[in-house]
C-alpha positions as CSV (number, residue, x, y, z in Angstrom):
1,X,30.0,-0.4,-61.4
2,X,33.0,0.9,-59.8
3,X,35.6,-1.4,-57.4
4,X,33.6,0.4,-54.6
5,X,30.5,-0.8,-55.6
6,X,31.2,-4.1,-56.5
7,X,32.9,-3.9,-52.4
8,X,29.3,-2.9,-51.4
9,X,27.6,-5.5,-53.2
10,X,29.5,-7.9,-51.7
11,X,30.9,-9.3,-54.9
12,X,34.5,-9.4,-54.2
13,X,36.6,-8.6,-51.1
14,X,39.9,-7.4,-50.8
15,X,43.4,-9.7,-51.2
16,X,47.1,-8.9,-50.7
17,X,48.5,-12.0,-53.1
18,X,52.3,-12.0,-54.0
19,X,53.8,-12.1,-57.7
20,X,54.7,-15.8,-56.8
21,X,51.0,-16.2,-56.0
22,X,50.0,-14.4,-58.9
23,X,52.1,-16.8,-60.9
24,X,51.0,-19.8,-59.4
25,X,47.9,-18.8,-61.0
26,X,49.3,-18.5,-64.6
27,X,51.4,-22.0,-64.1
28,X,47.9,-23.5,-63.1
29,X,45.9,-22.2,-66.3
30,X,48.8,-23.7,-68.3
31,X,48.9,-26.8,-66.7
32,X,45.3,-27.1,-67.5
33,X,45.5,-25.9,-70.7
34,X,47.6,-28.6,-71.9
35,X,46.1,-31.3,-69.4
36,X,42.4,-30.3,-71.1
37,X,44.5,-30.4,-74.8
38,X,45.7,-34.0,-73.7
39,X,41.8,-35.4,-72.6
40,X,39.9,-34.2,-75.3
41,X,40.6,-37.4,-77.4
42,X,39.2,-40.1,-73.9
43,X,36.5,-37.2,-72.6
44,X,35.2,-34.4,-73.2
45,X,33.2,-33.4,-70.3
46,X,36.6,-33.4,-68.5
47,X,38.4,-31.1,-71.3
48,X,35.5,-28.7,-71.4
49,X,35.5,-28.5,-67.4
50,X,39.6,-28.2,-67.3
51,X,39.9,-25.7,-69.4
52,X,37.3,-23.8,-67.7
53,X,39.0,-23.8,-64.8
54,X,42.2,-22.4,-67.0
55,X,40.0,-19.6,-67.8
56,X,38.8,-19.0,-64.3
57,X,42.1,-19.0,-62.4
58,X,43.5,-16.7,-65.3
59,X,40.3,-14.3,-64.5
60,X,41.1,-14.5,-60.7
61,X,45.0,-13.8,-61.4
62,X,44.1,-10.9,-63.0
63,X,41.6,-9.8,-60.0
64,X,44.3,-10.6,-57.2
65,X,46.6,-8.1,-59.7
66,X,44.4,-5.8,-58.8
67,X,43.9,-6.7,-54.9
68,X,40.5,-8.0,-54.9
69,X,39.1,-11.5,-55.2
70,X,35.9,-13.1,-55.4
71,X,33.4,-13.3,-52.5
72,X,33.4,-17.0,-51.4
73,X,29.7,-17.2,-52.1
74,X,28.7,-18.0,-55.8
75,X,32.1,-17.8,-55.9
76,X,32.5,-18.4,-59.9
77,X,29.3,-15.8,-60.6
78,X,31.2,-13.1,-58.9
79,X,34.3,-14.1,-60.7
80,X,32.6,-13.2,-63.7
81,X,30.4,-10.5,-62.2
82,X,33.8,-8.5,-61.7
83,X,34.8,-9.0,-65.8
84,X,31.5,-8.1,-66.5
85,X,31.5,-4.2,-64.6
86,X,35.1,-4.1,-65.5
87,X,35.8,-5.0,-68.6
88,X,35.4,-1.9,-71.3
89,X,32.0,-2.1,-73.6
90,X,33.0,-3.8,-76.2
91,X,34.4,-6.6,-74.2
92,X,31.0,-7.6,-72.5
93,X,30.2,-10.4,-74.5
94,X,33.0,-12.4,-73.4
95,X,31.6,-12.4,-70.3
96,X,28.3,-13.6,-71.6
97,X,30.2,-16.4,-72.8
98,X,32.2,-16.9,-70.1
99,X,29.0,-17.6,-67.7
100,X,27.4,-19.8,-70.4
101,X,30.6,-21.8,-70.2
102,X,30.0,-21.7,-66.3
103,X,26.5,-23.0,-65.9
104,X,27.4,-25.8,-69.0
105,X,30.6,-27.0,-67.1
106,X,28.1,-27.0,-63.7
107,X,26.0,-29.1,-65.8
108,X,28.7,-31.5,-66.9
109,X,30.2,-31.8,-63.4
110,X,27.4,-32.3,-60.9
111,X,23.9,-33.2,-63.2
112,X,24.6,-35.1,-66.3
113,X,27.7,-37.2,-68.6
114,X,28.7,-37.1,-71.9
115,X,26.8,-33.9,-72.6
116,X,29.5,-32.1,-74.0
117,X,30.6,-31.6,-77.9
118,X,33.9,-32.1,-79.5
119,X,33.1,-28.6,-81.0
120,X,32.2,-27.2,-77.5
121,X,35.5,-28.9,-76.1
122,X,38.0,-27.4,-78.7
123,X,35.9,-24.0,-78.5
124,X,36.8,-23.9,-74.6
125,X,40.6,-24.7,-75.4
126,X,41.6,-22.6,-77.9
127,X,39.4,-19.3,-76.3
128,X,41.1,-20.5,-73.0
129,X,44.9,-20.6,-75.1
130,X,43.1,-17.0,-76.3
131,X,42.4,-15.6,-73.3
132,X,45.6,-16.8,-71.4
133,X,47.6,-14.8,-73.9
134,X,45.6,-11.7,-73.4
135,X,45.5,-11.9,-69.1
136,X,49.6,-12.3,-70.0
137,X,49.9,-8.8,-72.2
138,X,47.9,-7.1,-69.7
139,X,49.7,-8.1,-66.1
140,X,53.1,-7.1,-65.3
141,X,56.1,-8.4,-67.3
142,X,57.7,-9.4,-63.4
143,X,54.7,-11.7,-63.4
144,X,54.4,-13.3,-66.3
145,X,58.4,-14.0,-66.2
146,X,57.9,-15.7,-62.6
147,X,55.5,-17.9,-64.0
148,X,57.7,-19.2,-66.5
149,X,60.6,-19.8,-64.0
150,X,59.8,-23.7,-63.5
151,X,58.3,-24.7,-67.0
């Protein structure tokens, strides 16, 4: 699906966001990162769910590179919707993850405690560390230097 289509479908919408805003994204997925690193030892739930969001705000710093964002409604679907017709081939099962991480984070938040694993937590922190490092290679070197201004 091209950027047109996913337009059409109503999947994302367009957005003028500045380096600095870009940034901010990056600083907040770090922050995260090490705040989910730091809670994995007193809860889980909260780990798995914090570094989800790392994961999601470095997805949506990569879409507002490229001057789109998400559609407000189903707002983390259409996040993930926009890696899936996006992404090249090979790369489509990280979006399966990805929304399995979704709806189990969902699950954690709003339904039901304690559901989630030690396993599951570190698997969400050290693919979010993952992914962070890839989003970094792939925006622009501007960007990724602005983000590290205030650490």
């Amino acid at each position: 699906m091209s950027y047109d289509d996913l337009l059409k479908a109503r999947i994302i919408e367009p957005v003028s966001i500045s380096n600095e805003g870009i940034a901010d994204l990056l600083r907040v997925s770090r922050r995260d990162i090490k705040t989910a690193i730091r809670l994995k030892d007193y809860d889980l739930d909260w780990a798995f769910a914090i570094a989800y969001n790392s994961i999601l705000q470095l997805t949506n710093a990569w879409m507002n590179h490229l001057g789109f964002r998400p559609r407000e409604e189903a707002k983390h679907v259409n996040t993930f919707k926009f890696l899936e017709e996006t992404l090249p081939k090979e790369r489509k099962p990280i979006v399966e993850r990805l929304q399995r991480m979704r709806k189990k984070r969902n699950t954690t938040i709003y339904k039901k405690k304690g559901i989630i694993t030690e396993k599951e937590a570190l698997m969400v922190i050290n693919f979010a560390n993952q992914y962070y490092k890839e989003v970094e290679d792939i925006l622009p070197d501007k960007i990724v230097k602005l983000s590290k201004k205030e650490d």
